[in-house]
C-alpha positions in Angstrom: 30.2 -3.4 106.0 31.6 -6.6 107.6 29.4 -9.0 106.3 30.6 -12.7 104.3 28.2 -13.2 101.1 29.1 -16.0 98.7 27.7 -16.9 95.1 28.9 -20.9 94.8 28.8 -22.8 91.8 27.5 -26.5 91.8 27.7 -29.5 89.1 24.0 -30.7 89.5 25.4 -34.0 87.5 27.5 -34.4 90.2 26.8 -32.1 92.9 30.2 -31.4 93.1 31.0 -28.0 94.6 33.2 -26.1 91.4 34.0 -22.8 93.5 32.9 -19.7 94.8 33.3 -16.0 95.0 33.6 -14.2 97.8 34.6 -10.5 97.5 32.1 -8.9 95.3 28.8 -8.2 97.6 29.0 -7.1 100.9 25.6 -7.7 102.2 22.9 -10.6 101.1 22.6 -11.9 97.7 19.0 -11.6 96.6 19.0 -12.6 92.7 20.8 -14.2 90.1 20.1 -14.9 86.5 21.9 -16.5 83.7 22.0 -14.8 80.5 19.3 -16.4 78.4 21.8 -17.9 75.3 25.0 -17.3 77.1 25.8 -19.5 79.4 29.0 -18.1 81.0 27.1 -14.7 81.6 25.2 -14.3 85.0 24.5 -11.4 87.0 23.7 -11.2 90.4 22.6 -8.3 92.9 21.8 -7.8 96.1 21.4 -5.8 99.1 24.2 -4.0 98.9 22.7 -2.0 95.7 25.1 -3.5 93.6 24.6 -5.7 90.4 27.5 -7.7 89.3 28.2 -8.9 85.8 30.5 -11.9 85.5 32.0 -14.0 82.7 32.6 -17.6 84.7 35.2 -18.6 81.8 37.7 -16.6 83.7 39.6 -18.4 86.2 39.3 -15.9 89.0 36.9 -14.0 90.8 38.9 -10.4 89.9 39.3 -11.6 86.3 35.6 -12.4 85.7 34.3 -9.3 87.7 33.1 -7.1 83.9 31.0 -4.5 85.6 29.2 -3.3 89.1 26.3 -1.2 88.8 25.0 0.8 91.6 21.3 0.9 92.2 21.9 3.2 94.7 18.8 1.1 96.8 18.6 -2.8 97.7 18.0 -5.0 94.4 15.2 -7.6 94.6 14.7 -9.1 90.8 17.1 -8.8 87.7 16.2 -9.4 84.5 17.5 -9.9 81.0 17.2 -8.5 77.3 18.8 -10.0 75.0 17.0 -8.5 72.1 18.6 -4.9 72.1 21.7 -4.1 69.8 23.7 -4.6 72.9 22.5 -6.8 75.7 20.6 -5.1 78.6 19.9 -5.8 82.4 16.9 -4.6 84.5 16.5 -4.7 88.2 13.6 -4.0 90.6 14.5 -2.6 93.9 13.1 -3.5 97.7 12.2 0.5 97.4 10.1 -0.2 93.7 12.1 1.6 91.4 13.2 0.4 87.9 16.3 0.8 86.6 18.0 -0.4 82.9 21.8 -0.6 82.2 24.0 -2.0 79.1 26.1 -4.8 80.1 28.0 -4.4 76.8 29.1 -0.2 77.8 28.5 -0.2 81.3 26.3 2.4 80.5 22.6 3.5 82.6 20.2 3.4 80.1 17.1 4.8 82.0 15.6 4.8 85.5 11.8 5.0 86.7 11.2 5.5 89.8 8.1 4.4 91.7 6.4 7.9 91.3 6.9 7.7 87.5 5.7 3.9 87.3 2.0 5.5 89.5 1.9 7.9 86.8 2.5 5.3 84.0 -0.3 3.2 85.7 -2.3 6.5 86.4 -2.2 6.1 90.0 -2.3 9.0 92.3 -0.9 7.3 95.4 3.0 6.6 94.3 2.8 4.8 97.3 0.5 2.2 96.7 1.9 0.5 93.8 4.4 -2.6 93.3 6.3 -3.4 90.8 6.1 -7.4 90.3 8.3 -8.2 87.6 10.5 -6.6 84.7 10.9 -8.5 81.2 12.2 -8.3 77.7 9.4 -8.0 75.4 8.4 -9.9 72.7 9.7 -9.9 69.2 13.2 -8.8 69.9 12.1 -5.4 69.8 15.1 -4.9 72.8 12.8 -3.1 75.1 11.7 -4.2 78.4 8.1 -4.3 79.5 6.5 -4.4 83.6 4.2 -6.1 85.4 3.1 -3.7 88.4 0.1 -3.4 90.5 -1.6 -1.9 93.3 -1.2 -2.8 97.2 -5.7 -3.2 97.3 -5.3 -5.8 94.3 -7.9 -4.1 92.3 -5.0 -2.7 88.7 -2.6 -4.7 87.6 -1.1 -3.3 84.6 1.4 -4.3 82.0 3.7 -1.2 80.8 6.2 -0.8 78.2 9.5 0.8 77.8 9.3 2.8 74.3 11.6 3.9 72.1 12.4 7.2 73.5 12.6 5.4 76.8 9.0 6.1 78.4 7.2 4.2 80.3 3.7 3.6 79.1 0.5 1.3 79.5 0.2 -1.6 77.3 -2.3 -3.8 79.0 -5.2 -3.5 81.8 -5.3 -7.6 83.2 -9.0 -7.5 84.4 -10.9 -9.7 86.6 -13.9 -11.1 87.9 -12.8 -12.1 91.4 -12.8 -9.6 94.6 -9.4 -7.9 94.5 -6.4 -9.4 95.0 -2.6 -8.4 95.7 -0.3 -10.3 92.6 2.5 -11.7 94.8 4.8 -13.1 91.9 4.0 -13.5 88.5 6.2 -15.2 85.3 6.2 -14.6 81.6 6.0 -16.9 79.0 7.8 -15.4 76.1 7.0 -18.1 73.5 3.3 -17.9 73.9 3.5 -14.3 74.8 1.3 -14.8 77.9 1.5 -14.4 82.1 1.0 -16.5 84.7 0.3 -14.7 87.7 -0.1 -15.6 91.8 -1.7 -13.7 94.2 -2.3 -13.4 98.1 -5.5 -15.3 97.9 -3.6 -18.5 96.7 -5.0 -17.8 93.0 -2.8 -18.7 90.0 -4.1 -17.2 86.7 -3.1 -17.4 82.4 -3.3 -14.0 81.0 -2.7 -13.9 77.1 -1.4 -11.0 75.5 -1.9 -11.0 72.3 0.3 -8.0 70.1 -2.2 -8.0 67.5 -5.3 -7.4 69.6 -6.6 -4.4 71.6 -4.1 -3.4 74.4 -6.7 -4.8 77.0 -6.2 -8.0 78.2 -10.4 -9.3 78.9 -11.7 -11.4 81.5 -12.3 -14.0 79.0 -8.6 -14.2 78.9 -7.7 -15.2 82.3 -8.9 -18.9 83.4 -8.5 -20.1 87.1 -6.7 -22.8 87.3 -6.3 -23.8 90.5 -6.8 -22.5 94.7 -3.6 -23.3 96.5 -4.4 -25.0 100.3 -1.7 -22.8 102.4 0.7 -25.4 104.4 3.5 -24.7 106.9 6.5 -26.4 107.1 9.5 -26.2 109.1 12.6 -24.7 107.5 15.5 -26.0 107.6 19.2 -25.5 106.2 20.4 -28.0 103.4 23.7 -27.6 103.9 25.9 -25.8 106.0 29.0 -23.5 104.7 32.4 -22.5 106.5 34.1 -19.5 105.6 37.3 -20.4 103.4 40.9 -20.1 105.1 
């Protein structure tokens, strides 16, 4: 694939442009994250399938290249778990699978596929569910947990990975409103809680409390605000040339 996809790096003290990499994707670059207490650790992914794990205190892009994983589908969110033995990355895919590697081996640690995440939710339509966003759970307990939902808004469910690397339901978030599709959503580790958008504009709290029942009640989700839909006009920031 002839395509030119860069990752630059930016001092935001400075806005001075530190470098840039330009062989390891082939097609667009659709996430990137930071390891959580390592700095020089990011991986990125895109839609090429491939996730790319990079230390940035190596001087070139071939040097700091660790490992490529192969989603074998177009990656749409990474995340990272830092609690395991060895440190972990998850990515969601454009096609809703989920999939688990160790950056430490290289290794796959386990895949779910959207037909396994409808049967995790107990949804007979494969189909009709999303998967919003992957996690590390709390506690250090080095599993990952999901967010997922359905396309008529009316489950949204929060699953676990266990121990013997099954997927299963931790948490019903319930609701008072008519149904609504959760478009992106974020977790708050520290109070070990969601916040969740929908299509309707809708931005809720959800707690999730380990030591209560694994059912998260309506009394648990306050509305804090309705979000007035505006258009603007995009626009480029900055333009970039393709190095000699």
């Amino acid at each position: 694939m002839d395509e030119d996809c860069y990752l630059f790096f930016w001092d935001l003290r400075s806005s001075k442009l530190l470098g840039a990499y330009w062989e390891s994707h082939s097609d667009d670059i659709t996430a990137v994250k930071f390891h959580p207490s390592k700095p020089n650790s990011l991986i990125s992914g895109g839609t090429d399938g491939i996730l790319n794990l990079y230390n940035l205190l190596e001087p070139t892009e071939d040097d700091a290249l660790l490992f490529s994983f192969n989603s074998e589908s177009s990656v749409e969110k990474i995340s990272w778990n830092s609690g395991a033995s060895s440190d972990q990355v998850a990515c969601i895919t454009h096609t809703n699978d989920m999939k688990v590697w160790d950056v430490t081996s290289g290794d796959a640690v386990v895949h779910f596929s959207r037909t396994a995440v409808a049967g995790a939710m107990m949804r007979s339509n494969p189909d009709a569910v999303h998967l919003n966003e992957c996690y590390e759970t709390p506690k250090g307990n080095g599993k990952f947990g999901l967010l997922a939902c359905s396309l008529s808004g009316e489950c949204a469910r929060f699953l676990q990975v266990t121990d013997k690397n099954e997927l299963k339901p931790r948490a019903i978030f319930l609701n008072d409103s008519p149904p609504s599709v959760i478009q992106t959503a974020e977790y708050m580790s520290n109070e070990n809680r969601w916040i969740t958008f929908d299509e309707t504009g809708l931005i809720r709290i959800w707690s999730l409390d380990s030591s209560s029942k694994p059912i998260v009640q309506n009394s648990d989700a306050r509305q804090l605000s309705k979000i007035t839909e505006k258009r603007s006009t995009r626009f480029k920031p900055y333009s970039t040339e393709k190095p000699n």
